[in-house]
C-alpha positions in Angstrom: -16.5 -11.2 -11.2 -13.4 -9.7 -11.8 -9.5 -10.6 -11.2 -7.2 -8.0 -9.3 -3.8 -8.5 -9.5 -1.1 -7.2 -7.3 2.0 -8.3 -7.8 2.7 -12.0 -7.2 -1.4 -11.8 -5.5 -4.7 -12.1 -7.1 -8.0 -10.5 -5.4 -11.3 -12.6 -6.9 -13.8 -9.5 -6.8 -17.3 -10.5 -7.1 -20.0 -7.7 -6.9 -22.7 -10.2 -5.4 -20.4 -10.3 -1.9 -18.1 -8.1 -0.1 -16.0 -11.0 0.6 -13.4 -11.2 -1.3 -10.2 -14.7 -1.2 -7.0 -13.9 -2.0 -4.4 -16.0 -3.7 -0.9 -16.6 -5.1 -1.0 -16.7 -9.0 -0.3 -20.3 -9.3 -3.1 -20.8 -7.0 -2.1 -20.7 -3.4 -4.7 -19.8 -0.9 -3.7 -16.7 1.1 -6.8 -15.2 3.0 -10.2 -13.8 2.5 -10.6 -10.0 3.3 -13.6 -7.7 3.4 -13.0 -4.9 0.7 -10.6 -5.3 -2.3 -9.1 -2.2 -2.1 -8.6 -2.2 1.1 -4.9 -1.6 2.9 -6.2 -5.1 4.6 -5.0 -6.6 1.5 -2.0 -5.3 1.4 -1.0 -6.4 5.6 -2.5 -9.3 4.4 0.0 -10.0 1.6 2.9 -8.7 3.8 2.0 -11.8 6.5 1.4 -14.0 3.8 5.2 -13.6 2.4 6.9 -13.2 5.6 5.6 -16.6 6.9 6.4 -18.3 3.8 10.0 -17.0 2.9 8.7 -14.2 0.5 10.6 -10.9 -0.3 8.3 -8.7 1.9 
């Protein structure tokens, strides 16, 4: 398992599924997604900060 970090987001990247949550760093829930390094992550974060007041 491994812990991706981008920016105020963290990716939980586990080799035994393709799933993959996302989160704040203080441990909000964001999403799940279907490939860490996907662009999805990235829209993902973007909807995830404009609904909440972010700086996106």
């Amino acid at each position: 398992m491994v812990l991706d970090r981008f920016g105020d987001h963290v990716v939980v990247c586990d080799a035994d599924t393709d799933v993959v949550p996302v989160f704040i760093a203080h441990g909000q829930w964001v999403g799940m997604v279907n490939n860490p390094y996907a662009i999805v992550i990235v829209t993902l974060i973007d909807i995830h900060e404009r609904g909440t007041g972010g700086d996106a």
